[in-house]
Structure formats: C-alpha cells, structure tokens
C-alpha positions in Angstrom: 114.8 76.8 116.1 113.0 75.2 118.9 109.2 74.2 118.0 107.2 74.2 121.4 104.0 73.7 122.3 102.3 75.3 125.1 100.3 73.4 127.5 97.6 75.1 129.6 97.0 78.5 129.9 95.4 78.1 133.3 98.5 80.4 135.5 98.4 84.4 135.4 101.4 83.8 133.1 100.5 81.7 130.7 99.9 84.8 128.4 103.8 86.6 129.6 105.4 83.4 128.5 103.5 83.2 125.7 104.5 86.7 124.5 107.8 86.4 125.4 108.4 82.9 123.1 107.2 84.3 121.0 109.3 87.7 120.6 112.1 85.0 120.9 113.8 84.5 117.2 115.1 81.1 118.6 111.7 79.8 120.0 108.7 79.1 117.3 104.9 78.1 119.5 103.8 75.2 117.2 101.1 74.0 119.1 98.1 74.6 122.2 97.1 72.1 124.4 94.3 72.6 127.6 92.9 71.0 130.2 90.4 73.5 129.5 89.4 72.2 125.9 87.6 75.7 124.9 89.9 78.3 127.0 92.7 76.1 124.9 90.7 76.6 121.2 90.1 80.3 121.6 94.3 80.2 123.1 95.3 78.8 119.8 93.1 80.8 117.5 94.8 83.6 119.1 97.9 82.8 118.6 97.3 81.1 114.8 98.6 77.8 115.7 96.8 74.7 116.2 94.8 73.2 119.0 95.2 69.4 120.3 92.8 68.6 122.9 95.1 64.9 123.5 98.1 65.7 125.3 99.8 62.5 124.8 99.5 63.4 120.7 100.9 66.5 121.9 103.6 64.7 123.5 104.8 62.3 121.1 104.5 64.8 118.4 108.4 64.3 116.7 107.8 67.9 115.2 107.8 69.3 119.3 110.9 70.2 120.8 110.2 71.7 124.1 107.0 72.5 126.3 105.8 75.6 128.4 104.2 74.4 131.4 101.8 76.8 133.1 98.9 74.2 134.1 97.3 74.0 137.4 100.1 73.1 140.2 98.0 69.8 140.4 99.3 68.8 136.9 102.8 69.6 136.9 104.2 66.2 138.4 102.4 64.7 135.6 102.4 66.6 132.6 106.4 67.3 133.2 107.2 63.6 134.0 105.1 62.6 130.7 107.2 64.9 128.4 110.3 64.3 129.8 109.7 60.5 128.6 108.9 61.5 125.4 112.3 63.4 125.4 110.7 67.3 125.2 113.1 70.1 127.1 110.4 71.7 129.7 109.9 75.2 130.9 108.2 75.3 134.0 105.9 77.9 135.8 106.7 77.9 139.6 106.3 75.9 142.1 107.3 72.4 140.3 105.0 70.4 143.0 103.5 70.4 146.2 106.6 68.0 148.1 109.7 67.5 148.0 109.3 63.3 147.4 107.3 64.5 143.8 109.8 67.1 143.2 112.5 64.3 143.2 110.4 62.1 141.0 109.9 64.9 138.5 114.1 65.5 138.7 114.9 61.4 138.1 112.4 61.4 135.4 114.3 64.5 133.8 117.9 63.0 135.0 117.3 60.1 133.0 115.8 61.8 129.8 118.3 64.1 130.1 116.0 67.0 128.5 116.5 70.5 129.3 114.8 71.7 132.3 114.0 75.1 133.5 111.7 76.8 136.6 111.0 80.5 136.1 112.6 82.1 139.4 112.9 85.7 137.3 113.7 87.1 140.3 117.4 85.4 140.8 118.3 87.5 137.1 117.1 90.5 139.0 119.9 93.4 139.7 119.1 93.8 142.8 119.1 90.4 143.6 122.5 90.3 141.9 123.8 93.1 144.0 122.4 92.2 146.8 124.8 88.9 146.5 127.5 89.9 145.9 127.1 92.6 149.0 126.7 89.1 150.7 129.7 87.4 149.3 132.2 90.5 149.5 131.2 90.4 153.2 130.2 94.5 152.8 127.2 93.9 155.6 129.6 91.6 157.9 128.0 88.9 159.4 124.3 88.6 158.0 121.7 87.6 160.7 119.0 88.4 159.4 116.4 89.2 156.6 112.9 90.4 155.5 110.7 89.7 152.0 107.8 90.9 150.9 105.6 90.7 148.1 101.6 91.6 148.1 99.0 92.9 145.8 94.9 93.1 146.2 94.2 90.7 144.2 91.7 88.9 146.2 90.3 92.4 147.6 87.1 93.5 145.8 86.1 96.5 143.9 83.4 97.6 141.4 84.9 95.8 138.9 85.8 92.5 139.9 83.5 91.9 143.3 85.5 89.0 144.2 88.5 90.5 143.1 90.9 90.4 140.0 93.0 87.5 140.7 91.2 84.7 139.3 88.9 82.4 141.0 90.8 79.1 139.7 93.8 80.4 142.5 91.5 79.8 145.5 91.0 76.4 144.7 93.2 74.5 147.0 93.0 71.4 145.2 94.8 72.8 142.0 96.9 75.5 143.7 98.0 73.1 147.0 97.7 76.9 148.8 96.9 80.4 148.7 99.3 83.2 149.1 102.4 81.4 150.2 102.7 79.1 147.7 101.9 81.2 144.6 103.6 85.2 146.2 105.1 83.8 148.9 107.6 81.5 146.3 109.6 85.3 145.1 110.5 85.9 149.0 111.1 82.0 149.2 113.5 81.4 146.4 115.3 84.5 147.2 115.8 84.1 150.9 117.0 80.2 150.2 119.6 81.5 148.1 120.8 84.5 150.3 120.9 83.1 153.1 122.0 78.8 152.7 120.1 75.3 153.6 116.6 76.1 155.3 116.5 73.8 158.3 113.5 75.2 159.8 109.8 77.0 159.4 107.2 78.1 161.6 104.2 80.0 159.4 100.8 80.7 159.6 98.5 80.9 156.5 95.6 83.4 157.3 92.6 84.0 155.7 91.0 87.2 155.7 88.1 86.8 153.0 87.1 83.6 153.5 88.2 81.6 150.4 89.7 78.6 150.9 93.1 79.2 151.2 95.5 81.8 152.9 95.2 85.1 151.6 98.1 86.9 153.7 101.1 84.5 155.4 104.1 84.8 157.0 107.3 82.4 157.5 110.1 82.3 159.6 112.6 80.1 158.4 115.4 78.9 160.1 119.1 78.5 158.2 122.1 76.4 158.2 123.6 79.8 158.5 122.3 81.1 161.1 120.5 83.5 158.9 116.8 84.2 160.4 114.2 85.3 157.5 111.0 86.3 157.6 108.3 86.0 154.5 105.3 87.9 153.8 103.2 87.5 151.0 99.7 88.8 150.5 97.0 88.9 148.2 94.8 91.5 150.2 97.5 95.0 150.6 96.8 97.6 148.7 99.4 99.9 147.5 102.5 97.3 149.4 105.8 97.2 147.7 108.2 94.7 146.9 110.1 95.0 150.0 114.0 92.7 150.1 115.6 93.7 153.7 118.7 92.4 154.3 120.8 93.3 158.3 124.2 92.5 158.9 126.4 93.1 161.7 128.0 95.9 160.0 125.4 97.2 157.6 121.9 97.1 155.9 120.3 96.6 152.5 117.4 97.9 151.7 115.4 97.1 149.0 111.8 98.5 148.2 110.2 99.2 145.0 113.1 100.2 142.3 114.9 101.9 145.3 118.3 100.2 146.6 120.4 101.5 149.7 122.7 100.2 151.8 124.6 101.3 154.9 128.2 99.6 155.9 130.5 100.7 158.5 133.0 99.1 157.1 133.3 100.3 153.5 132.2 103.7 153.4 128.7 103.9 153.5 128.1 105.4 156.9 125.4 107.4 155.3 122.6 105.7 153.1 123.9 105.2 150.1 122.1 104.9 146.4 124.3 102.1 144.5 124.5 101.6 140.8 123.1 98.1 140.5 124.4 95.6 137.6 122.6 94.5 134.3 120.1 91.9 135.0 121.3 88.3 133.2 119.1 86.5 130.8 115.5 85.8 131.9 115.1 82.2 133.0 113.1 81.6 129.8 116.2 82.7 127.6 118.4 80.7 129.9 116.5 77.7 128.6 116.9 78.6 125.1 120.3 78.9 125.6 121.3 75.7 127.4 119.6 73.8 124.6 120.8 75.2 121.8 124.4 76.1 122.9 124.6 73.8 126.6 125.3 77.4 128.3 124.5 76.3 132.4 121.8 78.2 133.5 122.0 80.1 136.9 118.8 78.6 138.5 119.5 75.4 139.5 117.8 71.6 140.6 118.5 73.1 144.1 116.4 76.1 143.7 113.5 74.7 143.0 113.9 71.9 146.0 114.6 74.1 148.4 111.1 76.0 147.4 109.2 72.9 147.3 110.8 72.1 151.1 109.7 75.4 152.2 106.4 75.6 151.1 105.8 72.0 152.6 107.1 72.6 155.5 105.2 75.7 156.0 101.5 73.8 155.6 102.7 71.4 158.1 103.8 74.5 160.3 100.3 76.1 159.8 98.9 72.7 159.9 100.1 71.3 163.2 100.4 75.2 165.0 104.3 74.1 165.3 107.7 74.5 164.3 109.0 72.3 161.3 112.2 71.3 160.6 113.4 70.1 157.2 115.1 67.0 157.0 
C-alpha cells in the first residue's frame, strides 16, 4: 500500500487525482496539505483524513510514502525538490516548471533520491495517440511533414453563471501559472507533437489576449523539428463548442483526429478512401503507471524527456511572443 499525502488542491485536477487515488486499492490518501490553509481544512474534512498546515511535517512524515502535486506551477520546483530529499515518490500535475535550468534541478534532485517520479501526460495512454504512432512508425502516411493540435474550451468566456467565466480566477495569475493558455491547454498539443514528431529545435508563437486578463487566452505555436516535421499548436480558453482536433499529413496519407472520430487516408496501404480504424486499448493512466513502477519497478511510458521537452517548448514560446521572433532551442 502506498500512504500519500496530497499537497494543494489549487489545479482543476486536484479533485480527478484525488478521486482516482482513491478508487486505487494500491494507493491509501493519508494526509492534506495547502498553501491555502482553509481551502486545505475543508479538502481534508472531505476526504476524512487529516489536515497539516506545515509542509515540512508533511514531508518528513515516515508514515508518507508518495505525494500528489497539484499546487500552483510557482511551487512545484520547490515542493517536488523538498520531498524528493525526504525520499517521497512524486506524482506531478503538468508542467513540472517554468524552464528548462529548474526542470533539470527538479530531475538531479530526484536522480539522486532516486524516488519515483511521475508527470500526468494522460494523453500519451490515449488510443489514438497510440494509433496514431504506430501509423508513424509503420511508415503508413510516408514521409510526415507536417502536423496540427488543438485543444480549447470557454473557460475564460462569460455567461450568467460565472461572469468572468468558469475557469478559475487563480489561472490568470501569471505569477503562479508562468502563462495563460499555452502553458496550461497548450501542454496536450505540446507533449504530443514532441513525441510524434522528434527534438523541437525551433518556435515562433504569439500568446493573445482577448478578455484582458493577464495572460494569453488563445495561442498558437509553430515549432520547428529535428525531423523536419512542421507543427502547429492551438490552444484556447475562449472557443466555444471547439473539439480536440490531432491532424497528422504525410506524403502518402492523412490522420485525422477530432473528437472520438479517427480516419486516415494512405495511398499506400489501402485506404484510398477515408477510412474508420479500430483504435487499441488505452495503457495504464500515468497515475497507475506510478503505482506500478513503485510497487513492482514496471518502466513507465512517459519519460524525463517528456516533460523537458514541454518545459523547452513552453519557454521558448514566451521568448517567441516576448521578443516578436523566432526561437531556437539549444
């Protein structure tokens, strides 16, 4: 059984992770910590557990296996770095920091605690990402040039109900978040595109605001490959009614992803007409990889990789938007 105590339930998530521990027969929530000392207390009354309002207790708590980390961006470097010295495995909320020089502390500070680490990416157990990789690797779209991701919601639109919109008003402040839209939606088309398509080298971007909050509310990013792959990134948090859209061109077909719908034309296996492919099972969610690789060292399929190359991007991208230039990644 591994005894884990949750810290912060500041992210949208907080509550999905929350639910999902604790659905898990491996996984038993011991404990509530909050930077947020009252949102934490009402957390834990919830749940029945306890409430500690000193994190390093938290921490060095021998009866704590493993943390949930969904705390304010801002936080992660620390909190992370602080419970891998105490020797806690970490689950992680996406992104793990705002540059690429923290993310590398955060991974030496975990290298040498050697604690189990995971970043929720639930979109690389997805079957259509899984499909959509091996089309890739089998070489069924030829030579792949280029691709398209999307993902949007109206969060920061308003309505009678919430007249600033639902999405909380704690994601508008830059200063916790390090970003609007691209660094919070924009991170599913990142991490997918990295791994479709290679190394990014490259990102121009420009983060727009359309209500006025403080941060970018629609974006978009091209980024360059080692490939040659070309992708471009949309994420929004003012589209009503926009689906999840993965588009994926080759020199000898097409995948098309959007919504639950997956097709795919190839002119060299058969699919001159669109076609409607059984996809395969989705693998364990990256919260159940977690459980796994510390309780029977199984290797989980998102990797120290994944989450630099997100960090790179997203960095890269505020410099883009920053400077009004192209950025390349070192």
């Amino acid at each position: 059984m591994i005894r884990v105590a949750l810290l912060s339930k500041w992210h949208v998530h907080a509550v999905d992770y929350a639910r999902e521990a604790s659905e898990n027969p491996n996984i038993s929530i011991s404990k509530v910590w909050d930077e947020d000392v009252e949102r934490g207390q009402v957390w834990a009354e919830e749940l029945e557990v306890p409430f500690d309002d000193q994190l390093e207790r938290v921490l060095s708590d021998p009866e704590i296996d493993g943390v949930i980390v969904t705390s304010p961006t801002k936080l992660h470097k620390e909190i992370i770095m602080a419970a891998a010295n105490h020797g806690k495995h970490i689950f992680t909320e996406k992104v793990l920091s705002f540059s690429r020089k923290d993310d590398e502390e955060v991974f030496s500070s975990l290298e040498n605690a050697g604690v189990k680490f995971m970043i929720s990416l639930p979109r690389l157990t997805s079957r259509y990402y899984l499909y959509a990789q091996k089309i890739i690797d089998d070489g069924v779209l030829g030579t792949v040039n280029m691709i398209r991701c999307r993902v949007a919601h109206n969060g920061a639109v308003p309505n009678e109900d919430h007249p600033n919109g639902w999405l909380p008003e704690r994601f508008f402040d830059k200063d916790h978040c390090g970003g609007g839209t691209l660094i919070d939606l924009g991170a599913h088309p990142i991490y997918l595109a990295n791994r479709l398509a290679g190394k990014p080298t490259a990102v121009s971007a420009r983060l727009h605001s359309l209500m006025g909050r403080g941060v970018d509310d629609h974006s978009a990013a091209t980024v360059e490959y080692e490939s040659g792959i070309l992708a471009v990134l949309e994420a929004s948090f003012v589209s009503m009614g926009s689906p999840f859209q993965l588009e994926i061109y080759g020199t000898d077909g097409t995948l098309l992803v959007e919504g639950n719908e997956t097709r795919i034309k190839s002119s060299t296996h058969g699919m001159t007409e669109w076609t409607y492919p059984d996809l395969p099972t989705a693998i364990h969610s990256p919260l159940q990889q977690w459980v796994d690789d510390i309780l029977h060292q199984e290797k989980p399929t998102i990797k120290k990789e994944d989450a630099l190359q997100l960090t790179a991007v997203n960095e890269a991208a505020a410099l883009s938007h920053k400077h009004k230039k192209r950025i390349t990644i070192k």
